[in-house]
MIDOSE-1310 file (N, C-alpha, C; in nm, 2 decimals, decimal comma, always signed):
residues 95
xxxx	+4,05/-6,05/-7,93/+4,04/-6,17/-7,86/+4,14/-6,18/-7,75; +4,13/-6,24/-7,67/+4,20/-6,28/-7,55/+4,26/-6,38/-7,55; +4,39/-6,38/-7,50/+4,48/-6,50/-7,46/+4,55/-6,53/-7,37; +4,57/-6,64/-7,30/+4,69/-6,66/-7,20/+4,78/-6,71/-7,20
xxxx	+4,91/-6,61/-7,20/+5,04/-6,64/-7,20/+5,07/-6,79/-7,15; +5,14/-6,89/-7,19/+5,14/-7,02/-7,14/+5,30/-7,03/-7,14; +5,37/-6,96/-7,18/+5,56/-6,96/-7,15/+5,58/-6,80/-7,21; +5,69/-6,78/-7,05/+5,76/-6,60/-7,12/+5,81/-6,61/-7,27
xxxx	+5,74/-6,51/-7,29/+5,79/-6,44/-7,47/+5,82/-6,33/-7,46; +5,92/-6,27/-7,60/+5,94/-6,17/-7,56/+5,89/-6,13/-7,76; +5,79/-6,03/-7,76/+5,72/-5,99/-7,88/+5,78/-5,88/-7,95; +5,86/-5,89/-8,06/+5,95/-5,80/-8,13/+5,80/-5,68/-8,23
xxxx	+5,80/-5,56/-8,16/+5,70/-5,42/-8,23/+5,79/-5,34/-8,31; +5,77/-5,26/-8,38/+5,76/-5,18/-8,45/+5,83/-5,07/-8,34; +5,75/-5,05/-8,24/+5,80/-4,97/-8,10/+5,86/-5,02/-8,03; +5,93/-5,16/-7,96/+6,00/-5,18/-7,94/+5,98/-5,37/-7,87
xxxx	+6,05/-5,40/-7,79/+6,04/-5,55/-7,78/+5,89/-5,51/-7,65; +5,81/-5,62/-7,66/+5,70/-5,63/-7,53/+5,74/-5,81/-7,43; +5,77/-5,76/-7,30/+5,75/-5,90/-7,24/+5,68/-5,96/-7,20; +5,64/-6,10/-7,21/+5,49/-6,12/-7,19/+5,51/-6,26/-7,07
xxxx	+5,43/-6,26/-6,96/+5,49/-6,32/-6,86/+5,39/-6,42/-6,85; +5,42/-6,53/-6,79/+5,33/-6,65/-6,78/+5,27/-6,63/-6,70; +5,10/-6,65/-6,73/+4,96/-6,64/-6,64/+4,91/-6,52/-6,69; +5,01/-6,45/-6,76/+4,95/-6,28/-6,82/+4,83/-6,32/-6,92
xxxx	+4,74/-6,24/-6,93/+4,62/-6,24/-7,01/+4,66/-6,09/-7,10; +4,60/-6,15/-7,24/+4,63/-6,03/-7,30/+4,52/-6,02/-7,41; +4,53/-5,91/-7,48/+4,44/-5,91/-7,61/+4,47/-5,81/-7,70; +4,47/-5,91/-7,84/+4,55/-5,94/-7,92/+4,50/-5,93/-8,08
xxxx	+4,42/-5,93/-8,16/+4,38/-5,96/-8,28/+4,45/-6,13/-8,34; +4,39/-6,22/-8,33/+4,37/-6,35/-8,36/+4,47/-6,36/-8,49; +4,46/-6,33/-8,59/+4,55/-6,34/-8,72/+4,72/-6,26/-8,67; +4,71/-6,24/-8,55/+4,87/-6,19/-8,57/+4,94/-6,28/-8,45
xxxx	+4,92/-6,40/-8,36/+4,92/-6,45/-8,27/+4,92/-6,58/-8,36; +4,89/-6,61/-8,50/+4,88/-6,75/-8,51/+5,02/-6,87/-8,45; +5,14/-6,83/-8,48/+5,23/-6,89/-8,44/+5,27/-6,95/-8,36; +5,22/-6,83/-8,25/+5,22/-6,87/-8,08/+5,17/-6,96/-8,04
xxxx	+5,01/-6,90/-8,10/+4,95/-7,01/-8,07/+5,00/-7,20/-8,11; +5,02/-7,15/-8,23/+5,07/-7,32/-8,32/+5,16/-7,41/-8,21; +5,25/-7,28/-8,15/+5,38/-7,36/-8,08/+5,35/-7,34/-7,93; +5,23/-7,32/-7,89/+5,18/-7,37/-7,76/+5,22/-7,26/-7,63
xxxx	+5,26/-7,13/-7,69/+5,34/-7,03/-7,59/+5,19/-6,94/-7,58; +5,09/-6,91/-7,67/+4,92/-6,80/-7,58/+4,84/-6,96/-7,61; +4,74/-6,91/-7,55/+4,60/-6,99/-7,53/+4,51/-6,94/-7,50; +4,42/-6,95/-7,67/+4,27/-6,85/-7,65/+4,21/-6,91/-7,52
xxxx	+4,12/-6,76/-7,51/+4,02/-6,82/-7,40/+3,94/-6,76/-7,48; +3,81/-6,83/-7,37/+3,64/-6,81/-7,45/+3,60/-6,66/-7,44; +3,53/-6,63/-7,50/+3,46/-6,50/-7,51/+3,35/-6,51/-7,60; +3,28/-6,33/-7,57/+3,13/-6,37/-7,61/+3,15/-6,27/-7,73
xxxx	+3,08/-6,33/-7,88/+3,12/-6,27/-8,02/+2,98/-6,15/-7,97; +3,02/-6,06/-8,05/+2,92/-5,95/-8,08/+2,77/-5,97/-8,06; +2,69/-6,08/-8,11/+2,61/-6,11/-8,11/+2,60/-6,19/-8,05; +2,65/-6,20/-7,90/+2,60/-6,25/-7,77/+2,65/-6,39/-7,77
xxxx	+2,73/-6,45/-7,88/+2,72/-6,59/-7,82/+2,83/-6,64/-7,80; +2,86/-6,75/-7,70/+2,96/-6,80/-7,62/+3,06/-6,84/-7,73; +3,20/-6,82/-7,78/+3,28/-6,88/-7,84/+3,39/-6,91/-7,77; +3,40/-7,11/-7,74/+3,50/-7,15/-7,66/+3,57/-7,24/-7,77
xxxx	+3,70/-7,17/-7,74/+3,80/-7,26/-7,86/+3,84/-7,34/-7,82; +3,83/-7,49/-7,90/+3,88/-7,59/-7,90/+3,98/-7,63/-7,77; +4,10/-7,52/-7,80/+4,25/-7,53/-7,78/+4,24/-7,43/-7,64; +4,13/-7,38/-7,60/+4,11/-7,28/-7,45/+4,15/-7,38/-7,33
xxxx	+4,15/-7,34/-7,21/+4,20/-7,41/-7,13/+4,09/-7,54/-7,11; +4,08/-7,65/-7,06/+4,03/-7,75/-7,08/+3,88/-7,72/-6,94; +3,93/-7,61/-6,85/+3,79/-7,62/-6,76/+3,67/-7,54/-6,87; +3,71/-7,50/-6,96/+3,55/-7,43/-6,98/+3,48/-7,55/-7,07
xxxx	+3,57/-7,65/-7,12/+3,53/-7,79/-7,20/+3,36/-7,80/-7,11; +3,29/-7,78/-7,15/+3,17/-7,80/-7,07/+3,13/-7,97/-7,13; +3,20/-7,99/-7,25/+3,13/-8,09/-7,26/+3,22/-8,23/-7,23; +3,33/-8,18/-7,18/+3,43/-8,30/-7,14/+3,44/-8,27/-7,00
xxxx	+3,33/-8,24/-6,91/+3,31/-8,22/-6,75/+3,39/-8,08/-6,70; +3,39/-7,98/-6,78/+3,45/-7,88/-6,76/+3,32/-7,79/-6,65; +3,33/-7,63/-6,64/+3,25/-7,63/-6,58/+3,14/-7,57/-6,67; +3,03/-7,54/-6,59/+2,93/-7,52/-6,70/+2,95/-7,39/-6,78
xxxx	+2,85/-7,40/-6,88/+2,86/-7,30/-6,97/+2,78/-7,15/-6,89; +2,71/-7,17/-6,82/+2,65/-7,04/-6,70/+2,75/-6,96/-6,66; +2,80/-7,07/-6,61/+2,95/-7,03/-6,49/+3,05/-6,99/-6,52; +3,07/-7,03/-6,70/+3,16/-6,96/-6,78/+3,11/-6,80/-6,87
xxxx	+2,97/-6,83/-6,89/+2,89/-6,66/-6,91/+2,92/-6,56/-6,79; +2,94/-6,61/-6,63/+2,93/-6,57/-6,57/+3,06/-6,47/-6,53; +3,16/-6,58/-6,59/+3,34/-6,52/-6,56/+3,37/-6,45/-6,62; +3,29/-6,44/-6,76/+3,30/-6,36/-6,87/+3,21/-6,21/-6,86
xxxx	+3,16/-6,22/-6,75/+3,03/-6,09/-6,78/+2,96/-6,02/-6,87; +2,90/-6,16/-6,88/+2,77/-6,17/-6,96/+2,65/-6,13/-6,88; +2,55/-6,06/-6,97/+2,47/-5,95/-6,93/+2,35/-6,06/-6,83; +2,26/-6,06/-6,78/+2,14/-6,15/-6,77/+2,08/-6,21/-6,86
xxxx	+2,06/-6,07/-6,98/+1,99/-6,16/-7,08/+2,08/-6,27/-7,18; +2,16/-6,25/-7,19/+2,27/-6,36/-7,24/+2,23/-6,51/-7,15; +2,28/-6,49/-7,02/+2,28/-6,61/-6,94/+2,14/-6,67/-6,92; +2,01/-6,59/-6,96/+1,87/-6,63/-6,90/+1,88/-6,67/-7,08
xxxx	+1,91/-6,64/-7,15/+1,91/-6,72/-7,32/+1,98/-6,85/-7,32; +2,09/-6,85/-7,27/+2,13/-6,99/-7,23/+2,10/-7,09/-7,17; +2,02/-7,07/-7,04/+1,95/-7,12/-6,94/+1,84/-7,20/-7,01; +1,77/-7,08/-7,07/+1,65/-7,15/-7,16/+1,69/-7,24/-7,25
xxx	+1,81/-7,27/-7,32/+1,81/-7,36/-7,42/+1,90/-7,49/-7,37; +1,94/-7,47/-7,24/+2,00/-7,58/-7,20/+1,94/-7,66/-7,09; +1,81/-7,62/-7,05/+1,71/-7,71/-6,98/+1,62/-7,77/-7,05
C-alpha cells in the first residue's frame, strides 16, 4: 500500500536508519506503519485492491473524498492507472 509522508521521519531497519522526507510517497505493508499513521506523520492514499476496486481510506488526503466534493472517482481511477475496463465499470455504475 502506499503512503504520504506528512512530517520527516527517520525509520529505524534492521539495515540501517531510512529518511523519509515530506511529500515522499512510499510503499509500505499497512500492518507495520500503524503508528505513523495513528500520530499523523504517513497518509494512506487510495489504490486499486486486486480485484479492481477503488479502495479510498477514510484518513487519505481529503481531495479523493468524492463524496465530500472531492474530485471524482474517474479522475481518481485515472491518477491511479486504472485500466479502461476498471474506469468503463465505474462509469456504468455511477450514471
Amino acid at each position: 500500500m502506499k503512503f504520504r509522508v506528512v512530517k520527516n521521519i527517520t525509520l529505524k531497519t534492521n539495515t540501517g536508519d531510512i529518511e523519509l522526507h515530506e511529500g515522499q510517497v512510499i510503499e509500505i505493508q499497512p500492518g507495520r506503519v500503524t503508528k505513523l499513521v495513528a500520530s499523523d506523520k504517513l497518509q494512506p492514499l487510495p489504490y486499486i485492491a486486486d480485484y479492481g476496486t477503488l479502495i479510498i481510506p477514510h484518513n487519505s488526503p481529503s481531495r479523493f473524498h468524492w463524496w465530500n466534493r472531492g474530485q471524482s472517482v474517474c479522475d481518481t481511477l485515472k491518477e491511479l492507472g486504472a485500466s479502461d475496463e476498471i474506469i468503463k465499470r465505474y462509469k456504468y455504475y455511477l450514471n
